[in-house]
Each structure stands twice: as structure tokens, then as C-alpha cells.
Biotite code that builds the C-alpha atoms (Angstrom):
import biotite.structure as struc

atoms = struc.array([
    struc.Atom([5.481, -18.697, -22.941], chain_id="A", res_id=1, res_name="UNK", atom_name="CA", element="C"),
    struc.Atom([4.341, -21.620, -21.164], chain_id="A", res_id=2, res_name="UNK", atom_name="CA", element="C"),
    struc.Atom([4.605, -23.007, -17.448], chain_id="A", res_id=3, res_name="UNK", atom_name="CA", element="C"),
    struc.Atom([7.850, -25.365, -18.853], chain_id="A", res_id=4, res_name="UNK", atom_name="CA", element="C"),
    struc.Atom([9.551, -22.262, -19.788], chain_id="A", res_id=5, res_name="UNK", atom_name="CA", element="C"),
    struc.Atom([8.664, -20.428, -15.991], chain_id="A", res_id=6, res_name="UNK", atom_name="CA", element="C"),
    struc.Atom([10.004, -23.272, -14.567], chain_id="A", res_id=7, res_name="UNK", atom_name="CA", element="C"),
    struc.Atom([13.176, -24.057, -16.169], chain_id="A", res_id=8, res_name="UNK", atom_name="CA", element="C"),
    struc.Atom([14.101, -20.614, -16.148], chain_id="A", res_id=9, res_name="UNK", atom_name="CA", element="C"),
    struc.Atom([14.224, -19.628, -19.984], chain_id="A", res_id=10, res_name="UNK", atom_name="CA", element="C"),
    struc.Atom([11.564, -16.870, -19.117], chain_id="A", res_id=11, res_name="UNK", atom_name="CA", element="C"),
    struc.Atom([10.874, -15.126, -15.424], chain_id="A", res_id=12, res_name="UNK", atom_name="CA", element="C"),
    struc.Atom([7.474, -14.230, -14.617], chain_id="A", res_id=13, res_name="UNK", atom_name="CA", element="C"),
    struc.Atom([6.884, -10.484, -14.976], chain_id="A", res_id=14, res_name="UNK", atom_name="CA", element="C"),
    struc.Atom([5.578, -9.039, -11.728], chain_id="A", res_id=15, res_name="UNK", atom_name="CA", element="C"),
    struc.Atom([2.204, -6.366, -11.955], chain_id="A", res_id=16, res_name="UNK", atom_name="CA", element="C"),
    struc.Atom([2.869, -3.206, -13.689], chain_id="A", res_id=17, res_name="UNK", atom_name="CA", element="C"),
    struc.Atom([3.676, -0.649, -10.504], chain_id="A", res_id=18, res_name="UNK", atom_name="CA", element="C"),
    struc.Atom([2.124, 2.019, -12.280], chain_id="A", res_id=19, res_name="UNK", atom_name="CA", element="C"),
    struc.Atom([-1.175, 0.711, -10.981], chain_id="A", res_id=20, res_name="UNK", atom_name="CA", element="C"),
    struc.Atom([-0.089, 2.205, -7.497], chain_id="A", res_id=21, res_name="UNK", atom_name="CA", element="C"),
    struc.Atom([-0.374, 5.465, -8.659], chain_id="A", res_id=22, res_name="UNK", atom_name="CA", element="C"),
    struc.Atom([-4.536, 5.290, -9.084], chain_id="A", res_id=23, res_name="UNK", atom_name="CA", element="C"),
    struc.Atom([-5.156, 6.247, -5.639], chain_id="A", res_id=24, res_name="UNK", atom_name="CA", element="C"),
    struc.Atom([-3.896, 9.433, -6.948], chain_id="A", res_id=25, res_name="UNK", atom_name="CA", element="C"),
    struc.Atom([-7.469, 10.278, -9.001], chain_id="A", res_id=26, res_name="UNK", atom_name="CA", element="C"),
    struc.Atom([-9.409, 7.017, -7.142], chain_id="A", res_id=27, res_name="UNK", atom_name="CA", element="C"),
    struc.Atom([-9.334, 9.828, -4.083], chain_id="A", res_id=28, res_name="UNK", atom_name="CA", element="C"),
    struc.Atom([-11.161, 12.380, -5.936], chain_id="A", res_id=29, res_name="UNK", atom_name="CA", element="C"),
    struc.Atom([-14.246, 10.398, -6.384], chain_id="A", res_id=30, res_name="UNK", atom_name="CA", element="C"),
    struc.Atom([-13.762, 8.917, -2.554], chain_id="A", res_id=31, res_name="UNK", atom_name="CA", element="C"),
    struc.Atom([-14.058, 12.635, -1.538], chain_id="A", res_id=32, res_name="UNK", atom_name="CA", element="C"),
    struc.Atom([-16.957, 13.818, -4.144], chain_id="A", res_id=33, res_name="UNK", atom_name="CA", element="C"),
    struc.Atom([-19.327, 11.294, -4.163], chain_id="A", res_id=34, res_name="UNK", atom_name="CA", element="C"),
    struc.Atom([-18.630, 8.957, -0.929], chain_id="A", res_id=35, res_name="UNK", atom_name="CA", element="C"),
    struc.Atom([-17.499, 11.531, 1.723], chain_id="A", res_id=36, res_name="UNK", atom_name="CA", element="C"),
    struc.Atom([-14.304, 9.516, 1.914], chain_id="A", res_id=37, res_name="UNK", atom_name="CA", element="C"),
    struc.Atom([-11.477, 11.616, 3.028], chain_id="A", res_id=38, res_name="UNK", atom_name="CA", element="C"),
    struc.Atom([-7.532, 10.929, 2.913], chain_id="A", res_id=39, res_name="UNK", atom_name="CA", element="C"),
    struc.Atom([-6.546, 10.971, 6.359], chain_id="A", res_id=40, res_name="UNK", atom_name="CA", element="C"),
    struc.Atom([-2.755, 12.048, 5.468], chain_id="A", res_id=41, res_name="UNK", atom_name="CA", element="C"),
    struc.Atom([-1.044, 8.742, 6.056], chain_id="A", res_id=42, res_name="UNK", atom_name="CA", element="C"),
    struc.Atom([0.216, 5.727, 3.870], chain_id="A", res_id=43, res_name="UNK", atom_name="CA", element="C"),
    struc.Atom([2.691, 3.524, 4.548], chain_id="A", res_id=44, res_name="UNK", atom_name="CA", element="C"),
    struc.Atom([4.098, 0.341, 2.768], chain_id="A", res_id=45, res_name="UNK", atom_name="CA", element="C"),
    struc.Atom([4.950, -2.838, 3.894], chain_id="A", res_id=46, res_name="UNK", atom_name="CA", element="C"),
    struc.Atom([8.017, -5.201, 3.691], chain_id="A", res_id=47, res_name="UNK", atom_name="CA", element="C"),
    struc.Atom([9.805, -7.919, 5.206], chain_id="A", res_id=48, res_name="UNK", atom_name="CA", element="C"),
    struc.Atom([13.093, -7.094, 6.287], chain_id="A", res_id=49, res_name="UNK", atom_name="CA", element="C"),
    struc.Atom([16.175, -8.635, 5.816], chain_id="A", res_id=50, res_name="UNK", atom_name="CA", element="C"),
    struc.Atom([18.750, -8.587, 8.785], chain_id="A", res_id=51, res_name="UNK", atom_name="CA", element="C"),
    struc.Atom([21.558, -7.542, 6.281], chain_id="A", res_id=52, res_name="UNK", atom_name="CA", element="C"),
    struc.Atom([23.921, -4.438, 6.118], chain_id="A", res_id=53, res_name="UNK", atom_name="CA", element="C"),
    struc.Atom([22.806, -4.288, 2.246], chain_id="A", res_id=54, res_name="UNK", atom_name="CA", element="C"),
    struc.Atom([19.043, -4.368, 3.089], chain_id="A", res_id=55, res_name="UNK", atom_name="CA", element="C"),
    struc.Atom([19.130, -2.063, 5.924], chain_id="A", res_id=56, res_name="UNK", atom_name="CA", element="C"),
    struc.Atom([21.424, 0.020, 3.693], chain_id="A", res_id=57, res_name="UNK", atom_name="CA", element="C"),
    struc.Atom([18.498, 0.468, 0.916], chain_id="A", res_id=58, res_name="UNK", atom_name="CA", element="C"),
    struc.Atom([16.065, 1.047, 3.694], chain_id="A", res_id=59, res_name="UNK", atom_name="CA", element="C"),
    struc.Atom([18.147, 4.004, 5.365], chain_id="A", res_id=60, res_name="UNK", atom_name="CA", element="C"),
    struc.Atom([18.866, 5.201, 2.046], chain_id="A", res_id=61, res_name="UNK", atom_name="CA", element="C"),
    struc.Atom([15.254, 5.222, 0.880], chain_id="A", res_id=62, res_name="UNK", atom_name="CA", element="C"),
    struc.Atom([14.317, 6.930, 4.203], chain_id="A", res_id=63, res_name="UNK", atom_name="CA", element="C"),
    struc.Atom([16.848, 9.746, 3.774], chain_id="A", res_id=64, res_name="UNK", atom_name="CA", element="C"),
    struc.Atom([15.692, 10.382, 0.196], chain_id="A", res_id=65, res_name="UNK", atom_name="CA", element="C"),
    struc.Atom([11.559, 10.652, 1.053], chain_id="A", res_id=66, res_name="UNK", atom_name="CA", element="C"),
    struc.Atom([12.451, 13.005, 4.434], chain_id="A", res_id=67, res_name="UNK", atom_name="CA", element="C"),
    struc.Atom([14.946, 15.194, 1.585], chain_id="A", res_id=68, res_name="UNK", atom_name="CA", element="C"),
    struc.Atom([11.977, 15.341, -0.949], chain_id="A", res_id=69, res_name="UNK", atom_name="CA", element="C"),
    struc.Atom([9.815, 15.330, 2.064], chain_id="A", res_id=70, res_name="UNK", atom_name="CA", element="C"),
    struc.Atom([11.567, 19.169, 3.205], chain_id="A", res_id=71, res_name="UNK", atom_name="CA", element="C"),
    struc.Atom([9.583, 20.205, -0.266], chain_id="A", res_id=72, res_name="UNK", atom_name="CA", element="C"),
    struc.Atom([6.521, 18.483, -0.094], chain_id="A", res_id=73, res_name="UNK", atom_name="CA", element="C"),
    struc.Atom([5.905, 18.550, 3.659], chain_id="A", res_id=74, res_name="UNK", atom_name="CA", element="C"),
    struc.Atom([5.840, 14.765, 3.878], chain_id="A", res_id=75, res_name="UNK", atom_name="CA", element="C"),
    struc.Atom([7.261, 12.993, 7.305], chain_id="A", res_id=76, res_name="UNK", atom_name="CA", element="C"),
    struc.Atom([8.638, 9.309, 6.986], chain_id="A", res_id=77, res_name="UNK", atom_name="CA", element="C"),
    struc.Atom([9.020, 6.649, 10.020], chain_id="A", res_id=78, res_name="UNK", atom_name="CA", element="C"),
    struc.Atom([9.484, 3.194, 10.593], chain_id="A", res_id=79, res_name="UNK", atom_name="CA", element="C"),
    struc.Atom([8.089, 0.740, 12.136], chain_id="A", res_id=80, res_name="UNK", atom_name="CA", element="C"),
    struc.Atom([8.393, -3.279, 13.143], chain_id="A", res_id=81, res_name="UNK", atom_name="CA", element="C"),
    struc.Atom([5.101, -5.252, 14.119], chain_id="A", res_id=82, res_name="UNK", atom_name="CA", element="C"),
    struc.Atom([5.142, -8.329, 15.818], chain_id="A", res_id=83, res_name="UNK", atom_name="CA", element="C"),
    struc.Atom([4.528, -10.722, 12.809], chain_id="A", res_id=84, res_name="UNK", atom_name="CA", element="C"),
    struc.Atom([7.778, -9.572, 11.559], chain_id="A", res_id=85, res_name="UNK", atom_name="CA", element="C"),
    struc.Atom([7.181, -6.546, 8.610], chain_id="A", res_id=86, res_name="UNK", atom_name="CA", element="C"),
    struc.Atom([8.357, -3.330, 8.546], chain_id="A", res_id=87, res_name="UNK", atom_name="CA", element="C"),
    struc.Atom([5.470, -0.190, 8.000], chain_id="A", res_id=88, res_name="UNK", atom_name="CA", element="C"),
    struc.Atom([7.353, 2.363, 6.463], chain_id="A", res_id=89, res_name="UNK", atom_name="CA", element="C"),
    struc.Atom([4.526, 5.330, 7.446], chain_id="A", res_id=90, res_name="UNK", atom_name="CA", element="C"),
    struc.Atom([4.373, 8.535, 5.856], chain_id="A", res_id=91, res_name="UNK", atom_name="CA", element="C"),
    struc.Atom([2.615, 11.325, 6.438], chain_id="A", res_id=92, res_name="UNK", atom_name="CA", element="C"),
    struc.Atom([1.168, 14.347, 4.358], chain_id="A", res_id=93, res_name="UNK", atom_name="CA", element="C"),
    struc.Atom([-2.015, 15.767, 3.652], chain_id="A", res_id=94, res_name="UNK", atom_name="CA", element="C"),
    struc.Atom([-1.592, 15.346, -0.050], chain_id="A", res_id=95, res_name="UNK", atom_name="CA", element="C"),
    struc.Atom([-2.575, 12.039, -1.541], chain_id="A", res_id=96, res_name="UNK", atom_name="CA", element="C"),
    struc.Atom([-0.407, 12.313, -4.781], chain_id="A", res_id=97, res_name="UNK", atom_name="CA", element="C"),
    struc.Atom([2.962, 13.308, -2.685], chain_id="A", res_id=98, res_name="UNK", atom_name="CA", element="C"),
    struc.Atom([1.969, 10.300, -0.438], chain_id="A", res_id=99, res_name="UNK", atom_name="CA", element="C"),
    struc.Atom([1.904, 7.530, -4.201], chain_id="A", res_id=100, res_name="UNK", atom_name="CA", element="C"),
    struc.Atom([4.897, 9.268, -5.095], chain_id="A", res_id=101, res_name="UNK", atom_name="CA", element="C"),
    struc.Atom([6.895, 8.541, -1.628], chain_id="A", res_id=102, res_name="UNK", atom_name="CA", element="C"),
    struc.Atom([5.558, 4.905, -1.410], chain_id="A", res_id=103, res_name="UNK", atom_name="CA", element="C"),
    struc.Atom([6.470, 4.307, -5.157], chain_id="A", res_id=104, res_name="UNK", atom_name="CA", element="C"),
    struc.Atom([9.995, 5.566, -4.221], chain_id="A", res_id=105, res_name="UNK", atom_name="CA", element="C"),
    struc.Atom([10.506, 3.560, -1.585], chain_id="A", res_id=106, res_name="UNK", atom_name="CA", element="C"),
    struc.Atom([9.009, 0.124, -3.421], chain_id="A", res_id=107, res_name="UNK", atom_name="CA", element="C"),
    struc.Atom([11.434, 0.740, -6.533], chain_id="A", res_id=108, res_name="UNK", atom_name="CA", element="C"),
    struc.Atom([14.192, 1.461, -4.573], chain_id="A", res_id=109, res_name="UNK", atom_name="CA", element="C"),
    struc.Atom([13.617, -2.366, -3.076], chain_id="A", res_id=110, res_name="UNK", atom_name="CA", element="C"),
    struc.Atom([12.927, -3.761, -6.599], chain_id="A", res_id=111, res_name="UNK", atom_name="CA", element="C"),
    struc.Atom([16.354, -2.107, -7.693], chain_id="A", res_id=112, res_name="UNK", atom_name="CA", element="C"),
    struc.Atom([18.391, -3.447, -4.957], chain_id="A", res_id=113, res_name="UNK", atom_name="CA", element="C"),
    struc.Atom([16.593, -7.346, -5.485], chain_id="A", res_id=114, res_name="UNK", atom_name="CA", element="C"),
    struc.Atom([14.247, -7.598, -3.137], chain_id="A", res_id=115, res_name="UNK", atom_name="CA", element="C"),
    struc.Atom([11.206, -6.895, -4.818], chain_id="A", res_id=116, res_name="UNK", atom_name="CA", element="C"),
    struc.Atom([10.035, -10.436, -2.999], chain_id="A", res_id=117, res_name="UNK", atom_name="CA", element="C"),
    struc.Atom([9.963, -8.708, 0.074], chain_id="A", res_id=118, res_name="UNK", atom_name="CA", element="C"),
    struc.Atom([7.161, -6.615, -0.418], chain_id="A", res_id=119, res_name="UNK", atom_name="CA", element="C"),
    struc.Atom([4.217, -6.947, 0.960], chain_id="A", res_id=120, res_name="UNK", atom_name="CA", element="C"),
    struc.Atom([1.644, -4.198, 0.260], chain_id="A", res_id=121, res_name="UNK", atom_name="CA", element="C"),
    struc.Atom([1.202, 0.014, 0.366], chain_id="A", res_id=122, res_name="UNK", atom_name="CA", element="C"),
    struc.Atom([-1.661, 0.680, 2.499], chain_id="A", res_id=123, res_name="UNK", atom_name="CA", element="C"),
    struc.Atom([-3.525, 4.336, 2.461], chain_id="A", res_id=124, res_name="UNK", atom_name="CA", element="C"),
    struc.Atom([-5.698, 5.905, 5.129], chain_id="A", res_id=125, res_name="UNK", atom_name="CA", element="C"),
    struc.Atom([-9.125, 7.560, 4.807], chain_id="A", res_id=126, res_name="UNK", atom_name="CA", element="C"),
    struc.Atom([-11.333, 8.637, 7.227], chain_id="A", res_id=127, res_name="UNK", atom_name="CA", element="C"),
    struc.Atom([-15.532, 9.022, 6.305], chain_id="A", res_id=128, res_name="UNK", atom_name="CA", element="C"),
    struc.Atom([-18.050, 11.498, 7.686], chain_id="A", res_id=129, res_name="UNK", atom_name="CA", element="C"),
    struc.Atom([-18.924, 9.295, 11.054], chain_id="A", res_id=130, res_name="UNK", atom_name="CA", element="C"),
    struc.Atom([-15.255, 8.881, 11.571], chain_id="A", res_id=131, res_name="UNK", atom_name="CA", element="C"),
    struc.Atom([-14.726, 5.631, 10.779], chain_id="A", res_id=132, res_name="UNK", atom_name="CA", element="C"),
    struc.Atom([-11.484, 4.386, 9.437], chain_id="A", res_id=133, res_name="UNK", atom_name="CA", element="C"),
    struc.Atom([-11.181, 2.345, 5.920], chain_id="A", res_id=134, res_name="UNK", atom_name="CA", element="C"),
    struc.Atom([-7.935, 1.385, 4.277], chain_id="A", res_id=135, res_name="UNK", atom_name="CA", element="C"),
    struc.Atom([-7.259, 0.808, 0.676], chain_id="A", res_id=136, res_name="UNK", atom_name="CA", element="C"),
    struc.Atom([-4.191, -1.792, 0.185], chain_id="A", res_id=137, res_name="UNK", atom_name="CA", element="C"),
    struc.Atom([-2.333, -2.314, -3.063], chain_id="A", res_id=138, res_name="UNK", atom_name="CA", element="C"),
    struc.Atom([-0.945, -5.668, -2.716], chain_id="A", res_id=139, res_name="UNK", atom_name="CA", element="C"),
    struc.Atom([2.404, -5.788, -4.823], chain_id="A", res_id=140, res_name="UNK", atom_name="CA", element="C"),
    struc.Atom([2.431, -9.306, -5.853], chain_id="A", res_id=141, res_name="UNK", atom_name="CA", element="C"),
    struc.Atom([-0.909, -9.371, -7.488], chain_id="A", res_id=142, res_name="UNK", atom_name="CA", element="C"),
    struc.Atom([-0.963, -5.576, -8.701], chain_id="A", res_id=143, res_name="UNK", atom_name="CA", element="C"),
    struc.Atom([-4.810, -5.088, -6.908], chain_id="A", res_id=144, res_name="UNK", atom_name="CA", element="C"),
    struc.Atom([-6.225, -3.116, -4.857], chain_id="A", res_id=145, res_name="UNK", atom_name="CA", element="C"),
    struc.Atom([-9.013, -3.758, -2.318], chain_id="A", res_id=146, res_name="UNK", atom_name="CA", element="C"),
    struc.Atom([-10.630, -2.097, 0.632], chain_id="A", res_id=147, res_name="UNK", atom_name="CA", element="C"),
    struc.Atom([-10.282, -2.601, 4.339], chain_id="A", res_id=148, res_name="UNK", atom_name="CA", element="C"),
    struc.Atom([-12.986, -1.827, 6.874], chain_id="A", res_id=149, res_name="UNK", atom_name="CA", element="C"),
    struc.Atom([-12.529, -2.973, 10.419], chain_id="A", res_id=150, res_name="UNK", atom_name="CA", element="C"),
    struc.Atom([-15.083, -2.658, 13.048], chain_id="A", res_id=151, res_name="UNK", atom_name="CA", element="C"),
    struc.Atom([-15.518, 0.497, 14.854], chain_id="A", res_id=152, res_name="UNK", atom_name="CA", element="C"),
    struc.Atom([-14.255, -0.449, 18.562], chain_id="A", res_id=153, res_name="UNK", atom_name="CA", element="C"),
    struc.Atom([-13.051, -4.215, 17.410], chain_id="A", res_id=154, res_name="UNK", atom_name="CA", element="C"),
    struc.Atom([-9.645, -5.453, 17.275], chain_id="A", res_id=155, res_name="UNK", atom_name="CA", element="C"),
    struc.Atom([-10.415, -8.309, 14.964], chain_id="A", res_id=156, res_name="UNK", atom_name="CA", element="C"),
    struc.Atom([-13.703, -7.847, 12.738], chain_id="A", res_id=157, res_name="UNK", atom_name="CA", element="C"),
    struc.Atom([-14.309, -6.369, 9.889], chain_id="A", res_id=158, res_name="UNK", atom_name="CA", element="C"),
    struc.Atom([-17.103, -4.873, 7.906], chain_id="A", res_id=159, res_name="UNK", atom_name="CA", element="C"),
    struc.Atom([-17.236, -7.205, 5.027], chain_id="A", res_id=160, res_name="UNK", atom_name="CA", element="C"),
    struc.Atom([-20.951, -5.423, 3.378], chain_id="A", res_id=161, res_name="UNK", atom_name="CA", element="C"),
    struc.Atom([-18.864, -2.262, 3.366], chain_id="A", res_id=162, res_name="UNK", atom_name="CA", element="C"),
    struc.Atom([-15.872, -3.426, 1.793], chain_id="A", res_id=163, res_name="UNK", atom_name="CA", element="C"),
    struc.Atom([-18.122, -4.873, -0.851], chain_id="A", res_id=164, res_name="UNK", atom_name="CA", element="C"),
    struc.Atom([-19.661, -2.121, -1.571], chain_id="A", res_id=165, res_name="UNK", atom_name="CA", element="C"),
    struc.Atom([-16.472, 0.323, -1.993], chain_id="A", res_id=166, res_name="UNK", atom_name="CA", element="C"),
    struc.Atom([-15.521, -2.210, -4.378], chain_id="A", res_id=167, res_name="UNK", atom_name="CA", element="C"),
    struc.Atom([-18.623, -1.710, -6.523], chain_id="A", res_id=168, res_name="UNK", atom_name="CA", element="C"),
    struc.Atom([-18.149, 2.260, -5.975], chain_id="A", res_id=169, res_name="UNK", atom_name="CA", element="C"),
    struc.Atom([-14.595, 2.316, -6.874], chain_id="A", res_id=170, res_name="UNK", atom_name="CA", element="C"),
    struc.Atom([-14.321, -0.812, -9.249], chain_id="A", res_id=171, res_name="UNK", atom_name="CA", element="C"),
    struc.Atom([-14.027, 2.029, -12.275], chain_id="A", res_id=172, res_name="UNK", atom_name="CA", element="C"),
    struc.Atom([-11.534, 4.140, -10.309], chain_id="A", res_id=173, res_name="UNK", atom_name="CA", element="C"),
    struc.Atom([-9.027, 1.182, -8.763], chain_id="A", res_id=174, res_name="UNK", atom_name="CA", element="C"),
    struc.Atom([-8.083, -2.488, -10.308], chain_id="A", res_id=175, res_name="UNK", atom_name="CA", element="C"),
    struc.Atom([-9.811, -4.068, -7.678], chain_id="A", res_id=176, res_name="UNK", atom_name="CA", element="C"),
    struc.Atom([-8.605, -7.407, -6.393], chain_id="A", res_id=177, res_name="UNK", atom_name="CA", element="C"),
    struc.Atom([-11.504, -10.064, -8.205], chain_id="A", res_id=178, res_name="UNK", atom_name="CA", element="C"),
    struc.Atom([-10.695, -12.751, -5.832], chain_id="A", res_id=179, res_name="UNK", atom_name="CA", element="C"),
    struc.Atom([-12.572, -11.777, -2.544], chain_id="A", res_id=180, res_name="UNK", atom_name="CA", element="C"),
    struc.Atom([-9.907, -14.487, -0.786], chain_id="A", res_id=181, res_name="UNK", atom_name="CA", element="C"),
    struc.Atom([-7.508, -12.397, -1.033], chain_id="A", res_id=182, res_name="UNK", atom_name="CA", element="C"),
    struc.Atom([-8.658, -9.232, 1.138], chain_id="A", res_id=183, res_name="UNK", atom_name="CA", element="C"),
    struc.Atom([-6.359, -9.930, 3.357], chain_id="A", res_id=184, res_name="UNK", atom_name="CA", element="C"),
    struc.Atom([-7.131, -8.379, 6.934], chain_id="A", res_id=185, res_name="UNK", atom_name="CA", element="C"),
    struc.Atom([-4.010, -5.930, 8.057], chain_id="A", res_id=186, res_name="UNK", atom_name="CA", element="C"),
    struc.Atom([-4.793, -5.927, 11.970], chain_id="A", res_id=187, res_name="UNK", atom_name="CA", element="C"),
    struc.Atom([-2.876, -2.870, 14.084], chain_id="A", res_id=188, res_name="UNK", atom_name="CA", element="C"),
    struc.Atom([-2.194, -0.922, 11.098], chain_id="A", res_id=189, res_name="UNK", atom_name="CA", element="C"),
    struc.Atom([-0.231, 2.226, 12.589], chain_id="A", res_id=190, res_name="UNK", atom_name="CA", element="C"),
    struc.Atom([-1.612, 4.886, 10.246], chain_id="A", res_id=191, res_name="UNK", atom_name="CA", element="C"),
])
């Protein structure tokens, strides 16, 4: 397939395989073992809402079905809008694997309904030994993960030597984003 055939149409560009979401589930293992990384029993994932009855429809919908499941696995759903825009879809539960499987449900629920576009990211909480926060996001669109370390006590800095090196310590566990560009910064994140 070549870029002629993307662009007139004959072919569509497949998106990243979402099964790639669901590393966190073992990737935490080796946060908690060898890095004193702990989950801090939140994830959330990210989208840009439409202002349509359909849209809002799949987002209710999606909701109802993670607090159902949620009555079984303990997990609590809310949502959220920030002020760029996006909606945080946060859950919460102390298990890691019930916390891929909620976010997964809620991102192919959007994909289904055709608005896979809208996706932004899952992002997923951990908390080390001095109590500092440090994110992992799974950005949909390129199908990589990559860590997030913001200052201690700053509202807009990050700790770009400790990113780098969760990178190195998890590049075997994660597909880690290779373009360093793309770390995108998620300031305010609500989990």
C-alpha cells in the first residue's frame, strides 16, 4: 500500500493495535518489584467530546456499563470536563487489571460508535516510596506509551531525567513512545 492509495481512499490507515493498552496490566508488576512504583487506584481516559445526543448517548452508555461491571469489581467511574475542552473519564479501583479492562471498554465503545478520532489518551496513576506522583499515558493515535513526572509542588515542570529513566526501566515491559517529542505534558490531571 502506498501513500496514493491512503489518500485516494482505496485503503484507510489502520490505527495501533489496542491490545497494547492492556501492558500496564504486567508493566505494574515490575513498577512495584523492582522500582517501588505503586498503582495509586486511578486511571482515566481522555476524549474530546462531541455536543451530540449520539455522542453523549455512547458516553452515558459506556458509563452505565463500567459502574454495572464496576458493582463486581469494586471499580467507581466519573466524569470530568477540563478547560482545554476533553473529557477525563476517571476510574477508580485498587486493581490495575480491572482498571485496563474499564478504560479498554470505554475506548472500544467510542471506536464502535465512529469516533475513534476523538480519543486522546488513557492515563494511569502511581505513586513511589517519597510520594511523588508519575503517570504512564497510552496515547491512542500512536499506540505508545510514555511516562509523566511533574515536579513535586510545580504546576508546570516536569522531571524530564526521571521520565528518561522509567523509559529505560520499563522499555522491556511497555512500547514506549521512541520519539521523546511526543511526551506530551497532561497538566491538572484529576487522578
Amino acid at each position: 500500500m502506498g501513500l496514493r492509495d491512503v489518500l485516494t481512499g482505496r485503503h484507510q490507515v489502520k490505527g495501533p493495535a489496542p491490545d497494547r493498552l492492556f501492558a500496564i496490566s504486567t508493566a505494574y508488576i515490575t513498577l512495584q518489584t523492582e522500582h517501588q512504583i505503586d498503582p495509586a487506584g486511578s486511571a482515566a481516559i481522555v476524549f474530546q467530546a462531541l455536543a451530540t445526543s449520539e455522542f453523549e448517548a455512547t458516553i452515558r452508555e459506556m458509563e452505565e456499563v463500567v459502574k454495572a461491571t464496576g458493582g463486581e469489581t469494586g471499580t467507581q467511574v466519573s466524569t470530568q470536563d477540563d478547560s482545554y475542552g476533553y473529557r477525563w473519564m476517571v476510574l477508580k479501583d485498587p486493581e490495575v487489571e480491572d482498571l485496563a479492562v474499564g478504560i479498554n471498554a470505554v475506548s472500544s465503545s467510542i471506536e464502535t460508535a465512529g469516533h475513534g478520532e476523538r480519543l486522546l489518551c488513557a492515563v494511569f496513576a502511581f505513586v513511589d516510596a517519597n510520594k511523588r506522583r508519575v503517570y504512564f499515558i497510552y496515547n491512542y493515535k500512536r499506540g505508545h506509551w510514555y511516562p509523566f513526572a511533574p515536579q513535586p509542588g510545580s504546576a508546570d515542570e516536569r522531571d524530564t531525567e526521571r521520565e528518561l529513566r522509567l523509559k529505560a526501566q520499563m522499555a522491556g515491559e511497555l512500547p514506549m513512545e521512541p520519539e521523546l517529542e511526543r511526551w506530551f505534558p497532561l497538566w491538572g490531571i484529576p487522578i
